[in-house]
TORBA-529617 format. One record per residue (C-alpha): z, x, y; residue number from 1; residue in three letters. Coordinates in pm, 1 decimal, always signed. Layout:
residues N
[r [Z,X,Y],NUM,'ALA']
...
end
This chain:
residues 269
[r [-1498.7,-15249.3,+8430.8],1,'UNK']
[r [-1272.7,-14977.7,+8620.2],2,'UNK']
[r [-1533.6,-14746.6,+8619.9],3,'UNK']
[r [-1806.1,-14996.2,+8717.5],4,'UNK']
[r [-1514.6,-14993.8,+9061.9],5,'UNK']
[r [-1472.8,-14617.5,+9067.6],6,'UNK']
[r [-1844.2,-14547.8,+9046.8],7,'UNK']
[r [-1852.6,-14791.4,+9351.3],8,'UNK']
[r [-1515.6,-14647.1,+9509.3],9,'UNK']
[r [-1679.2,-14311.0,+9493.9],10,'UNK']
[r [-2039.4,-14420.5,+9636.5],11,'UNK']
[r [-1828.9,-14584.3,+9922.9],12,'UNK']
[r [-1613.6,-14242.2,+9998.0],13,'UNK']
[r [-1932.8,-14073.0,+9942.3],14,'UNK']
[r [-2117.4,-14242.8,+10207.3],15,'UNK']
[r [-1820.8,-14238.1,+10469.5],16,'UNK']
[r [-1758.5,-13915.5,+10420.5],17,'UNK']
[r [-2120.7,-13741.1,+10477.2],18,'UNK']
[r [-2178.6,-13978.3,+10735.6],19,'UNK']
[r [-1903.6,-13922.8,+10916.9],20,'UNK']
[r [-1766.2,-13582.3,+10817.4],21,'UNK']
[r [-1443.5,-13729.8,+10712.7],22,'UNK']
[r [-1380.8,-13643.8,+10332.2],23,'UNK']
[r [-1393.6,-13988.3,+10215.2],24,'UNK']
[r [-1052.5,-14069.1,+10144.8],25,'UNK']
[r [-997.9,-14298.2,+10361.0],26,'UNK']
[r [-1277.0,-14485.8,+10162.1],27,'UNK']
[r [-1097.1,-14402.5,+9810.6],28,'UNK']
[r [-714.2,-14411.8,+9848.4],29,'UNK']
[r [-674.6,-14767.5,+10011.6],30,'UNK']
[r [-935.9,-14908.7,+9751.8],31,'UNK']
[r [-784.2,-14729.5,+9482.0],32,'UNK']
[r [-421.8,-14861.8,+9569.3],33,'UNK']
[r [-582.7,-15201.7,+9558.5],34,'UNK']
[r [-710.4,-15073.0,+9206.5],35,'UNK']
[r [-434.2,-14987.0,+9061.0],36,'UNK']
[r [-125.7,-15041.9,+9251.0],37,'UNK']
[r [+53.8,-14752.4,+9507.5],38,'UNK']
[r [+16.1,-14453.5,+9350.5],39,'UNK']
[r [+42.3,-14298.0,+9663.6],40,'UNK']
[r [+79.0,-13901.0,+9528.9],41,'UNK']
[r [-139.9,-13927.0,+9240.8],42,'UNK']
[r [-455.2,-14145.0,+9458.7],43,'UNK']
[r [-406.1,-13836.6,+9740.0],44,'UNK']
[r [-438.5,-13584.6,+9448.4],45,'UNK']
[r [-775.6,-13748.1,+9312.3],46,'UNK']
[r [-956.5,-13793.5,+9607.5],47,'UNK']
[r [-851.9,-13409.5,+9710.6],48,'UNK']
[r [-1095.8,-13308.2,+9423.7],49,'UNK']
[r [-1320.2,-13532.9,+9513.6],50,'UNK']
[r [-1362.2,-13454.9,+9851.4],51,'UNK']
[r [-1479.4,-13093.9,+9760.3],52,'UNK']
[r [-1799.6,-13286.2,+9597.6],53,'UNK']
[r [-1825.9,-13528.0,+9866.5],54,'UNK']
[r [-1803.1,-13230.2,+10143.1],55,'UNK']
[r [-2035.4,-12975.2,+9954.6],56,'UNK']
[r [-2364.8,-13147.4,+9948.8],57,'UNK']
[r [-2303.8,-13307.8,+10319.1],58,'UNK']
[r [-2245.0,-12912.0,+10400.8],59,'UNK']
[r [-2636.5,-12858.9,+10228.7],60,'UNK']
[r [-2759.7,-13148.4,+10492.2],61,'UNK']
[r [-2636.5,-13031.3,+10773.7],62,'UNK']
[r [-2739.2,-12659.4,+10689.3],63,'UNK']
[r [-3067.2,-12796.0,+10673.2],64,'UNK']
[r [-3077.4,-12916.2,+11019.0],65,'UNK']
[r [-2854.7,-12595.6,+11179.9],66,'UNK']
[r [-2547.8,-12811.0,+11276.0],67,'UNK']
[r [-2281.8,-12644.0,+11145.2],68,'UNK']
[r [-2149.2,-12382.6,+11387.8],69,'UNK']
[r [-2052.0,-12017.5,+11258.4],70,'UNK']
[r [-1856.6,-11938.8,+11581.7],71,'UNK']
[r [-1641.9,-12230.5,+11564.3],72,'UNK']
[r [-1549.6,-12338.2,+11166.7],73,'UNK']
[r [-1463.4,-11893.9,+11094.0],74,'UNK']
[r [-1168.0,-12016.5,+11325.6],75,'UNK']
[r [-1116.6,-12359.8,+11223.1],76,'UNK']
[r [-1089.9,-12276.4,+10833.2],77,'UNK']
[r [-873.3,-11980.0,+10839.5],78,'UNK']
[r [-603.1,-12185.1,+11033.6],79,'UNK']
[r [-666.2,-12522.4,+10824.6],80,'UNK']
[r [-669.8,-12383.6,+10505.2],81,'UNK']
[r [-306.9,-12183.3,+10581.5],82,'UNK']
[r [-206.4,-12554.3,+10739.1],83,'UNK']
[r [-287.5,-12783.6,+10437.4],84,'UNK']
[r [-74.4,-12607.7,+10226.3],85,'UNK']
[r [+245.8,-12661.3,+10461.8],86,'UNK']
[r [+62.8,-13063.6,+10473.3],87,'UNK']
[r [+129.9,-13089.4,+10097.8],88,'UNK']
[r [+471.1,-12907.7,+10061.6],89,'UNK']
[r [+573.0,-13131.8,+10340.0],90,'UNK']
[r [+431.3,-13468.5,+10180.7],91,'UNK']
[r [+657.4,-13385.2,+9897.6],92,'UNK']
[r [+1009.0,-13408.3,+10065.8],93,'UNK']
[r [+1289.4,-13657.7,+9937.8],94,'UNK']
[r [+1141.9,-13901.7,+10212.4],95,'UNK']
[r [+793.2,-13942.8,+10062.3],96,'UNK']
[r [+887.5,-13991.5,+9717.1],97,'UNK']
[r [+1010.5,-14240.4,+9436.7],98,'UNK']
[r [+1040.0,-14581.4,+9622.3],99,'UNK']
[r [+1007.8,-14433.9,+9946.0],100,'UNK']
[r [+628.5,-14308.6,+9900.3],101,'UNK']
[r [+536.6,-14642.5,+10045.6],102,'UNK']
[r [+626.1,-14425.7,+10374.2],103,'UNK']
[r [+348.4,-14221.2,+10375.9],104,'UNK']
[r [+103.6,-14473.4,+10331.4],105,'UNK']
[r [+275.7,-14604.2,+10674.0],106,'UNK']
[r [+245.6,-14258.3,+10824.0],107,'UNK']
[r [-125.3,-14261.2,+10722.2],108,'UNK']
[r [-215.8,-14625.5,+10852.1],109,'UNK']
[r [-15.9,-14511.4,+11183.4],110,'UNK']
[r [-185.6,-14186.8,+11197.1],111,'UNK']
[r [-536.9,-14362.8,+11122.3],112,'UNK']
[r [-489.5,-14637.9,+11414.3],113,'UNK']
[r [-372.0,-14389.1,+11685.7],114,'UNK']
[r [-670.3,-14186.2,+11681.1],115,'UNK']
[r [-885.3,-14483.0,+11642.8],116,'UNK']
[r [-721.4,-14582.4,+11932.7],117,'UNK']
[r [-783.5,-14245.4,+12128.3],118,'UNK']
[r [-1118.6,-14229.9,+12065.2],119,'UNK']
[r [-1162.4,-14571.2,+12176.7],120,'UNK']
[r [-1010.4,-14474.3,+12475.9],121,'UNK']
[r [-1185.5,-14203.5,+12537.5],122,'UNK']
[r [-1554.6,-14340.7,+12487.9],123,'UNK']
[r [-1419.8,-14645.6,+12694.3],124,'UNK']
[r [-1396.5,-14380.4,+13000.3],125,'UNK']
[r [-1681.8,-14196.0,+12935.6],126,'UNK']
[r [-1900.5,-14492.2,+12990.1],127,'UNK']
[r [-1770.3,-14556.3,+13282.4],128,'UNK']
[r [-1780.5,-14201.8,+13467.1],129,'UNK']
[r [-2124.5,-14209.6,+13350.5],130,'UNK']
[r [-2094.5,-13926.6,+13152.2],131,'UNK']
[r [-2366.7,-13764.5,+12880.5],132,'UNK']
[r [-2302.4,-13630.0,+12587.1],133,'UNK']
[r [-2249.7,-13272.2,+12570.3],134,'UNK']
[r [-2462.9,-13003.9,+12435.5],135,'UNK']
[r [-2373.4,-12714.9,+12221.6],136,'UNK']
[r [-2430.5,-12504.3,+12482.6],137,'UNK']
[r [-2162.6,-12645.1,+12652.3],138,'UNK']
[r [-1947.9,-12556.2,+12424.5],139,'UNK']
[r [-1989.5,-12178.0,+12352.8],140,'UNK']
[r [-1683.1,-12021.7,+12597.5],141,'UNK']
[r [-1399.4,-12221.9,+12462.3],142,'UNK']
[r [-1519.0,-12186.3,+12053.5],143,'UNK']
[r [-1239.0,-11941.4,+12072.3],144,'UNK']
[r [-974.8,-12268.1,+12099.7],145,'UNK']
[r [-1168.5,-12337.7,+11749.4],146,'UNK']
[r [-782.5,-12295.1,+11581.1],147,'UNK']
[r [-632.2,-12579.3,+11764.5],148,'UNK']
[r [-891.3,-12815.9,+11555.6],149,'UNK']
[r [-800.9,-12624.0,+11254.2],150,'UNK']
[r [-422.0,-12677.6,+11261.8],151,'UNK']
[r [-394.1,-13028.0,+11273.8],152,'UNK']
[r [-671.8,-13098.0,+11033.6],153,'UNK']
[r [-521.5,-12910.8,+10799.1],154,'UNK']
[r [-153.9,-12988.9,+10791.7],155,'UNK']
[r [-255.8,-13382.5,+10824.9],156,'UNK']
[r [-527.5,-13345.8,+10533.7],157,'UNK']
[r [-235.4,-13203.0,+10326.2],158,'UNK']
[r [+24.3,-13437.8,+10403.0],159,'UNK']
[r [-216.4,-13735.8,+10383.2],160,'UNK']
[r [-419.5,-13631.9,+10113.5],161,'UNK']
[r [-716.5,-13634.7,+10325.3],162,'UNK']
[r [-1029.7,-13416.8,+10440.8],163,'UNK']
[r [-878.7,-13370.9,+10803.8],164,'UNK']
[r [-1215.4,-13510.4,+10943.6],165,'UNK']
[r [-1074.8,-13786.0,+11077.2],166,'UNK']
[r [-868.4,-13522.0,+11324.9],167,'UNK']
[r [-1115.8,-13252.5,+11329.6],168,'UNK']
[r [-1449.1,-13512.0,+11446.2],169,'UNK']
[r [-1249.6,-13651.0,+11743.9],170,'UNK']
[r [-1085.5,-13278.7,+11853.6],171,'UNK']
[r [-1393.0,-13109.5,+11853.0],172,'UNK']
[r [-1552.9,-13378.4,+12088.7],173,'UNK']
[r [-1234.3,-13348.9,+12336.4],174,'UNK']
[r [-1117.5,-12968.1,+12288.5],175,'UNK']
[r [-1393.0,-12788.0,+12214.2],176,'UNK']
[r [-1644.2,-13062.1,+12427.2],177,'UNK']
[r [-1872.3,-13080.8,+12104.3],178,'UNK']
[r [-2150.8,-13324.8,+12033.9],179,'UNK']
[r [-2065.7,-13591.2,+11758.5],180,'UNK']
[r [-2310.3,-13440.1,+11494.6],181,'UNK']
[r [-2209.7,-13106.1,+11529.8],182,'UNK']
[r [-1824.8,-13191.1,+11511.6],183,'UNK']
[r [-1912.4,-13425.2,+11226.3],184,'UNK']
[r [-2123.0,-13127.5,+11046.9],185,'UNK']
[r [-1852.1,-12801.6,+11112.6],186,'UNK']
[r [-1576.1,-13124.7,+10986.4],187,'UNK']
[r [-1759.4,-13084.2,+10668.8],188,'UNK']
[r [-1777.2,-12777.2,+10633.6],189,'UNK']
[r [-1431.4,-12676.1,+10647.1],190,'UNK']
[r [-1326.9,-13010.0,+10425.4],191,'UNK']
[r [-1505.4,-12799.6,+10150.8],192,'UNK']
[r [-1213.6,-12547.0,+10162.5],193,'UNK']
[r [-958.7,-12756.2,+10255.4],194,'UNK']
[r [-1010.1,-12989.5,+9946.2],195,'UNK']
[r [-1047.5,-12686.9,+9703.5],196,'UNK']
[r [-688.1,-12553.1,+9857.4],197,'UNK']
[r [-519.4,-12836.0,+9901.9],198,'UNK']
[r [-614.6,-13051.1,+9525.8],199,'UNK']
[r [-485.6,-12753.3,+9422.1],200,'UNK']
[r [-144.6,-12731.2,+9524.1],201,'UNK']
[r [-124.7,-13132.6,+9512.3],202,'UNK']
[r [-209.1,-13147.9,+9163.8],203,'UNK']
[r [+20.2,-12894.2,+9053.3],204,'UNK']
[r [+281.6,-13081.5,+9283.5],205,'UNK']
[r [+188.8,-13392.9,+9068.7],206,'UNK']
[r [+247.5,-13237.0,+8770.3],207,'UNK']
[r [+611.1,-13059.1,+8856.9],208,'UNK']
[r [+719.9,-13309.5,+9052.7],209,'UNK']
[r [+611.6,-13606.0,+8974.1],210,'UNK']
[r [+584.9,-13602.2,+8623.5],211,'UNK']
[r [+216.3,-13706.9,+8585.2],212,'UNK']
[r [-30.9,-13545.7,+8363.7],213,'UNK']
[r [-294.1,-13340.1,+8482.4],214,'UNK']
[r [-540.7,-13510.6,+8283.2],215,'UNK']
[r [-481.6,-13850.8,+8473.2],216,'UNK']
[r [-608.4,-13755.4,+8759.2],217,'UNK']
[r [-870.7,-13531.1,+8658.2],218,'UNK']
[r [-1004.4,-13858.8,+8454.7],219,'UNK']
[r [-991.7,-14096.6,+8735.6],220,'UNK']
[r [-1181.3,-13788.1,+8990.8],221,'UNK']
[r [-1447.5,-13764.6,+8725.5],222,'UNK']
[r [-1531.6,-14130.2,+8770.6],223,'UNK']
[r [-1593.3,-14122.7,+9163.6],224,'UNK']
[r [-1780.8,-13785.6,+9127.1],225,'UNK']
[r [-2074.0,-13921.9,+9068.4],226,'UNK']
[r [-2098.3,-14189.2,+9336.9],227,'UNK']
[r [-1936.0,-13934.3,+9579.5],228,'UNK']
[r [-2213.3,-13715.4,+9606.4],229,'UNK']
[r [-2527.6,-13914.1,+9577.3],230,'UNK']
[r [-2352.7,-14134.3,+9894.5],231,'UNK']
[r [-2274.7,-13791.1,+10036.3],232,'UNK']
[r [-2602.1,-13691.3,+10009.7],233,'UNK']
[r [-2719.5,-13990.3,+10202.9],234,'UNK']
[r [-2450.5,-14022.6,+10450.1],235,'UNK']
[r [-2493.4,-13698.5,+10535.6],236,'UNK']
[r [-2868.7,-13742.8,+10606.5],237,'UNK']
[r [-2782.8,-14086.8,+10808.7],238,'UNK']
[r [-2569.5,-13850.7,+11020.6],239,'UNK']
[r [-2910.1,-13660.8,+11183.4],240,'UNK']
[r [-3109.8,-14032.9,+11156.7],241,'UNK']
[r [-2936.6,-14309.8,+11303.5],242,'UNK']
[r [-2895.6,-14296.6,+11673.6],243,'UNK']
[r [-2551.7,-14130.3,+11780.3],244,'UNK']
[r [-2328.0,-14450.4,+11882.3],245,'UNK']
[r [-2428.3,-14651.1,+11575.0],246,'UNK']
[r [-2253.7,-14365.1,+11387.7],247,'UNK']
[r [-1948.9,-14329.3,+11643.3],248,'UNK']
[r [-1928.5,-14704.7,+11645.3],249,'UNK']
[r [-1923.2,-14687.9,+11241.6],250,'UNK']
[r [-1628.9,-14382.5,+11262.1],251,'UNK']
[r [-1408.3,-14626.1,+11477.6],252,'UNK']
[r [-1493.8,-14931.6,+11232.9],253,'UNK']
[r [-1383.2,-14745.4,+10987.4],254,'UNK']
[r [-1097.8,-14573.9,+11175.8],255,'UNK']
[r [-943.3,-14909.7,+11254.3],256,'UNK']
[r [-1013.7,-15142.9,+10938.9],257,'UNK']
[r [-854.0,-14862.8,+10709.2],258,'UNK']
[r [-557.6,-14796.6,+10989.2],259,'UNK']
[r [-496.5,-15225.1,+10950.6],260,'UNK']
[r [-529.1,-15246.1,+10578.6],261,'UNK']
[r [-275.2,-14921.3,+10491.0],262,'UNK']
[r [-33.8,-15016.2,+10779.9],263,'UNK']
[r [-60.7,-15368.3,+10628.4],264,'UNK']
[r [-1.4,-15275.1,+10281.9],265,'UNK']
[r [+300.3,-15066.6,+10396.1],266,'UNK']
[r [+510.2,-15310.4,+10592.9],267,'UNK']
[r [+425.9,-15594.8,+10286.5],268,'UNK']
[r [+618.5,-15369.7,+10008.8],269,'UNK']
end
């Protein structure tokens, strides 16, 4: 029966995750902790390696369509994938482990809620100034501030144990002045190298630190794999489909329902 739920878990993730350029942890760890228990360091390092397969075939969909961005994600990976490694070192400190790991799944429902609640903001304002969305175009001189996205999304992502989308998608749209699709798509691509990186050094953290055999999360990764990319593969097609606020009012639904349900979980234990 478990893997009847992980196969599900990991279509869910899957689905998030292309659609929305996010990873799909946010999908897979609070589902998983329902699952079996908090786990906190062991669900971060399993959906680590299974973001690289949710990211890689959402990568091939928005290829297909040109919305990735060379000029911005050859700055934004460089200075993520240095930045996730710092994320994980620093999720392992005295403070986020033993009892006290039910912290970070507080920092990560707090984390989750404030940038729901940014966005929120900001698309609050927008409608009322009347503003369009932008064009690529519009964003071409300041691709150069690319590295500001980069940072955050990758020391977050480590920390958390997540892709970093859910930081990249919303800085794009307010540093860099990108349209949703192509923040969502350039997200994607540089949660492909971020995952690879950072279930790297998590796992091995899991091991030394923690005390947990490699194996265990390996197995539990190789049951969402499958669901992960066949709902990648049609998230990530969704993303160039459905109209552009049904998928920004999905990100904030998702934002805030996963924000309530970790910060919940936190202050109950």
């Amino acid at each position: 029966m478990d893997l009847v739920w992980m196969l599900l878990i990991g279509l869910g993730g899957g689905l998030a995750g292309g659609l929305l350029g996010i990873g799909g942890s946010i999908v897979m760890i609070p589902l998983m902790t329902l699952l079996f228990g908090p786990r906190q360091h062991l669900h971060q390092a399993v959906a680590m390696i299974v973001n690289f397969f949710v990211g890689a075939p959402a990568v091939f969909q928005h290829l297909r369509v040109r919305a990735v961005m060379p000029e911005v994600i050859k700055q934004m990976i460089p200075a993520a994938a240095v930045c996730v490694i710092v994320g994980v070192l620093v999720s392992e400190l005295s403070i986020f482990t033993g009892e006290r790991r039910i912290y970070l799944t507080g920092v990560f429902g707090l984390f989750l809620l404030g940038v729901a609640g940014a966005d929120l903001r900001k698309s609050i304002f927008a409608g009322r100034n009347g503003r369009s969305s932008p064009s690529p175009q519009d964003a071409l001189p300041v691709t150069r501030r690319a590295w500001m996205v980069g940072v955050p999304a990758g020391f977050l992502g480590g920390l958390l144990g997540v892709g970093g989308g859910f930081i990249a998608v919303p800085l794009q749209q307010r540093l860099l002045n990108l349209p949703l699709r192509n923040a969502i798509a350039n997200s994607a691509a540089t949660i492909v190298v971020l995952s690879a990186i950072g279930a790297s050094f998590k796992n091995t953290a899991l091991v030394v630190e923690h005390g947990v055999a490699l194996w265990e999360s390996v197995r539990l990764a190789l049951m969402l794999i499958p669901g992960a990319i066949l709902g990648s593969l049609i998230g990530a097609r969704l993303t160039h489909v459905l109209p552009v606020r049904i998928v920004h009012a999905v990100f904030l639904v998702f934002l805030t329902l996963a924000a309530v349900r970790m910060l919940t979980y936190a202050l109950s234990n």
